[in-house]
N, C-alpha and C positions, 0 to 999 in steps of 0.2 A: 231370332235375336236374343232369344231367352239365356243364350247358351253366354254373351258376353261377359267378360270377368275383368275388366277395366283395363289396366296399364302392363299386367303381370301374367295378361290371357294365352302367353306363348312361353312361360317360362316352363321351364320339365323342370329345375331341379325345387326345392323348397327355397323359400325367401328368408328365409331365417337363417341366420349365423350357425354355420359350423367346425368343428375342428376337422383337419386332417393327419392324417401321420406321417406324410410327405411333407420336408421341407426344399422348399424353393432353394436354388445356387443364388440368384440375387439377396434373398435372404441371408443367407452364409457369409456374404462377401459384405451387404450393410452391416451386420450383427461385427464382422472382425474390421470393417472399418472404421466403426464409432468406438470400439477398442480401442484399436489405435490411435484416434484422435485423444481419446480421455489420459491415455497413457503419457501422450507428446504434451496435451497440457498439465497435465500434473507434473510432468519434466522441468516446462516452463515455468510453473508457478511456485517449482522450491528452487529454481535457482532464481527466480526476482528476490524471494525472502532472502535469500542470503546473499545476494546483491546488497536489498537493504538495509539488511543487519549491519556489514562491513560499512557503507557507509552511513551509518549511524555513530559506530562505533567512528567513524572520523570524525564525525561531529562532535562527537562528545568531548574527545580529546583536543580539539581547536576551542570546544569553550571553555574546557579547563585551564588551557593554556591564556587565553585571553581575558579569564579570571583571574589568576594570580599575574597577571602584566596588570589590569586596574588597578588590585592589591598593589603593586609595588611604585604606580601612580599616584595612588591614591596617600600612600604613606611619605612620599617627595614633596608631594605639596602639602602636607600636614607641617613636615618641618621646614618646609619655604615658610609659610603662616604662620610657625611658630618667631623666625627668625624676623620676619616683617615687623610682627607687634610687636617682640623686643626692641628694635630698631625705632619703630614709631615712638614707644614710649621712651628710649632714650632723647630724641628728638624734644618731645615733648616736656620731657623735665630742661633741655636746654634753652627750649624757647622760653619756657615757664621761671627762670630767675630773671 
């Protein structure tokens, strides 16, 4: 029983890590499928960006648009309020004699 060598008492080649110079066909076929995946997503992920980009650029332009419509809101009722106080204060001088 002198002779037992544990878990590894039948193995012939070494336990240790080695290179070959033989590569595997499954090899070859993972190695150009993960290619091709990285390639398809890099495909995908500049046309999202330029998805995005364009619509950004919509945005942009709906809020510039929707900027100068507040501007031109904004400037309507500046001279409704100017015409109110006038008004108010004619009022007020006629009630005021």
């Amino acid at each position: 029983m002198s002779e037992y060598q544990g878990e590894n008492r039948r193995a012939t080649e070494p336990t240790s890590w080695h290179l070959k110079k033989e590569v595997n066909l499954s090899m070859i076929i993972s190695i150009i499928g993960v290619a091709a995946a990285c390639i398809t997503g890099y495909a995908d992920l500049k046309r999202d960006i330029a998805l995005i980009q364009a619509d950004s650029q919509v945005l942009h332009q709906a809020v510039a648009k929707q900027e100068s419509e507040l501007d031109k809101s904004i400037a309507i009722l500046q001279a409704h309020y100017v015409r109110m106080d006038s008004k108010l204060d004619r009022l007020i001088e006629r009630l005021g004699r």
